[in-house]
N, C-alpha and C positions, 0 to 999 in steps of 0.2 A: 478437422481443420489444422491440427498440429501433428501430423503422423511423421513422427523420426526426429522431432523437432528437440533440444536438449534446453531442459528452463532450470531455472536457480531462484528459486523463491525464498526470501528474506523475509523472517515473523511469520512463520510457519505457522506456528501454535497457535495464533490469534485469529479472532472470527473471521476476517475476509481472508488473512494470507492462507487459510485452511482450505477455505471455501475455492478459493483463487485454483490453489492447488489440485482441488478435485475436478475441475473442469478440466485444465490443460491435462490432466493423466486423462480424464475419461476422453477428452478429444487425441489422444496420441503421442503425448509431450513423456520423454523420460524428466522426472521431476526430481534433484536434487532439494530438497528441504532442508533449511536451518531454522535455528532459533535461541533464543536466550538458555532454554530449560530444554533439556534435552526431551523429557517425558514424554510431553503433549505432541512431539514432533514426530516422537517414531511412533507414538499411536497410530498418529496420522500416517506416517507411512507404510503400518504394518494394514491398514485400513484399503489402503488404495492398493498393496502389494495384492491382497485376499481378492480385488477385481481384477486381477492376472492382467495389472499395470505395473510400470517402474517406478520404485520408489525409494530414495534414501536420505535418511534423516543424519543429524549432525548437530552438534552444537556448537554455537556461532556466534560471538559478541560482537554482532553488527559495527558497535564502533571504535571495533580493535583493526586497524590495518592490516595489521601480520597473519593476526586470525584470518582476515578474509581472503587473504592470499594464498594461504595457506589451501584455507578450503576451495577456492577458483582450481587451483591446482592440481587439486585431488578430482574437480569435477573432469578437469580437462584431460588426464590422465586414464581416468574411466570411458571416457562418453567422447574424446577427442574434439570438441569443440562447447561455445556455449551460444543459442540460437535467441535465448528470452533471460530476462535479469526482470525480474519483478522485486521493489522493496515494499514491504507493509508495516515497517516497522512503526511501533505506536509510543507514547509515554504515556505511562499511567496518568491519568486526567486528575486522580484526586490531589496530586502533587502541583497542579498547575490552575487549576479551576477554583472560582467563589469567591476571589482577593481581587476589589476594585484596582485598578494600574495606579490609584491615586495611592494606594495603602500597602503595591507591592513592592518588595526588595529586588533590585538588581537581580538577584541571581537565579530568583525564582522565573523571574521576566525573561531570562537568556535560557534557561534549562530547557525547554521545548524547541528554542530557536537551533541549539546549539547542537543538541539528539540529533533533531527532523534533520537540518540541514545537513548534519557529517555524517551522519548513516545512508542519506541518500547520496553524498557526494561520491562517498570512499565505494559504496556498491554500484554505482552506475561508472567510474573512473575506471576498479577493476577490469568490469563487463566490456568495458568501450576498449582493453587495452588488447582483448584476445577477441574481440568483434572484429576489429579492424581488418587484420589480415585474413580476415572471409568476407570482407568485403559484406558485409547483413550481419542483420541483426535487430533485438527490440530489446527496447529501456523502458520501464515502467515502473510508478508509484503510486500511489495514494495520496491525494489532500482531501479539501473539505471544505463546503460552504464558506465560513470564515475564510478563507483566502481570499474572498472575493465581495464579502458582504460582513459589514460590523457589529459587532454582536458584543453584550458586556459582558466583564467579568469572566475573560477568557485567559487573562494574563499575554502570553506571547506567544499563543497556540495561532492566531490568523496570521501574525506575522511570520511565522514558522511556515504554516503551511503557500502562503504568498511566496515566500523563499522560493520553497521546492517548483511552484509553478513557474517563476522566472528562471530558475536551474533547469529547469525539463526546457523551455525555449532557448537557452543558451548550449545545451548539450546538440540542441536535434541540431541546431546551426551550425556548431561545429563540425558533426557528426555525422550530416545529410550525406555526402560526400564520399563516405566512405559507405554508405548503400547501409546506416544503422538510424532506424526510426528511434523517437523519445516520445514517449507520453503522458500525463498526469491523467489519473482518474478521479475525478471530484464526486460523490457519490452524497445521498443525500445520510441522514441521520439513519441508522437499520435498529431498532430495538432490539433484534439478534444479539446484536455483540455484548460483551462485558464492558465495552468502551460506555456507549447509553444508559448501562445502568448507573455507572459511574458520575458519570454527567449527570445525571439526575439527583443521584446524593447530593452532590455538589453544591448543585445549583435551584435546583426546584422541590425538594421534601421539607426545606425547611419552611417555604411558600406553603405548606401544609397542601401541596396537591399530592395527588396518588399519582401510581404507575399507569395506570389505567389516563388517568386525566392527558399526562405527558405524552403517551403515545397519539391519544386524540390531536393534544395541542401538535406536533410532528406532523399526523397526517391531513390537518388544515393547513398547512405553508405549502401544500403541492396542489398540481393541476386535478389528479386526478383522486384526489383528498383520501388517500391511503399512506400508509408507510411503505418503505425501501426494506424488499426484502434479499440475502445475501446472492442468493441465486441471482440475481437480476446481475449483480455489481460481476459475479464471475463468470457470467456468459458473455458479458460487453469484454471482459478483460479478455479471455478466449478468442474471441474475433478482434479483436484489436492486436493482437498475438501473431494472428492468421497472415498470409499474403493475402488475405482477402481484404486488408484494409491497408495496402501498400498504399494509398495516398495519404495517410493520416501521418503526421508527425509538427512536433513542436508544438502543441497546443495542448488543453486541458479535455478531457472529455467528460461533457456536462452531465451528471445522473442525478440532478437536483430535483426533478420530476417535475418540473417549473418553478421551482422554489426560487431559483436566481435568473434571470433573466440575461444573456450574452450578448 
């Protein structure tokens, strides 16, 4: 689905942006990789290199500007254009999560607003700068239930993630025009990631439930009363990548598994 195609994935190291990653390489995508920590990135990329795919790592402070110019740069210089701009970047949950908004400080309440929204700005801005004159292109990120549905003791992680879904509408509108898709993908909770177990610290161990209980309580909020597993979220993102989903843009794509209702 993505043969020749050149992608830039943001939060490489972390469970979807990884996952994300290994679909578009196995589907055809040369896959520039970044991330906070260089480590986990060229694992990853030495990983997908060993499937006699394209792969290179880098490290990348998503919300340094210069940095990611710097690296657009480098991508463009290699690979001469960029075709997909995926961000997955995340904020650590145990920094933001289990503090009623009656009992939280300012700053704690902007910290996820502040991350989510300039890491998706400044990597979708870049993408859009050297989209443009190819006329195509795709813009993509990640949000989450909470953007869309109220949940407590989240701090400013819904309002963060609500941002980036009225920023993916406000880009693809802009951006239609110039033949560059924008999409948010809302995906349900995946017990895979490091993120869920976090969240569960958090918020539900001290409830004296188990991990075991938690994944149960997850795969009761959906239709087909399972959990979200990562493959699911990087196959949608793969085709949604694709020309094969050239009428898709400006809206969220739901992987709540009915969990939220549109």
């Amino acid at each position: 689905m993505l043969k020749n195609k050149v992608a830039v994935i943001y939060g490489a190291g972390g469970a979807i942006g990884g996952a994300v990653a290994r679909a578009f390489a196995r589907e055809g995508a040369k896959v520039f990789l970044s991330g906070h920590q260089l480590a986990p990135v060229e694992a990853l990329a030495s990983e997908i290199v060993a499937s006699d795919r394209f792969a290179e790592a880098a490290a990348v402070d998503a919300l340094d500007e210069k940095a990611l110019e710097q690296h657009m740069q480098s991508v463009i210089a290699k690979a001469g254009r960029v075709d997909i701009s995926f961000n997955a970047i995340g904020v650590a949950p145990k920094e933001i999560l289990g503090v009623p908004l009656a009992d939280m400080d300012t700053e704690h309440f902007l910290l996820p607003i502040t991350r989510y929204t300039k890491s998706y700005f400044l990597t979708a801005r870049i993408a859009a700068r050297y989209m443009i004159p190819n006329k195509s292109g795709v813009i993509m990120t990640v949000t989450a239930i909470p953007a869309r549905s109220g949940t407590p003791t989240n701090g400013g992680y819904g309002a963060a993630q609500a941002a980036k879904e009225a920023l993916t509408r406000d880009l693809s509108c802009e951006l239609a025009r110039h033949g560059i898709r924008v999409l948010s993908l809302r995906p349900h909770g995946i017990p895979e990631t490091a993120t869920m177990r976090e969240v569960f610290d958090a918020k539900f161990k001290a409830a004296e439930m188990s991990w075991e209980q938690f994944g149960n309580y997850l795969a009761s909020t959906t239709h087909p009363r399972r959990t979200m597993v990562l493959a699911e979220v990087a196959n949608v993102a793969a085709f949604m990548a694709s020309d094969g989903a050239s009428g898709m843009t400006g809206t969220a794509v739901n992987l709540s598994m009915g969990a939220l209702d549109d």
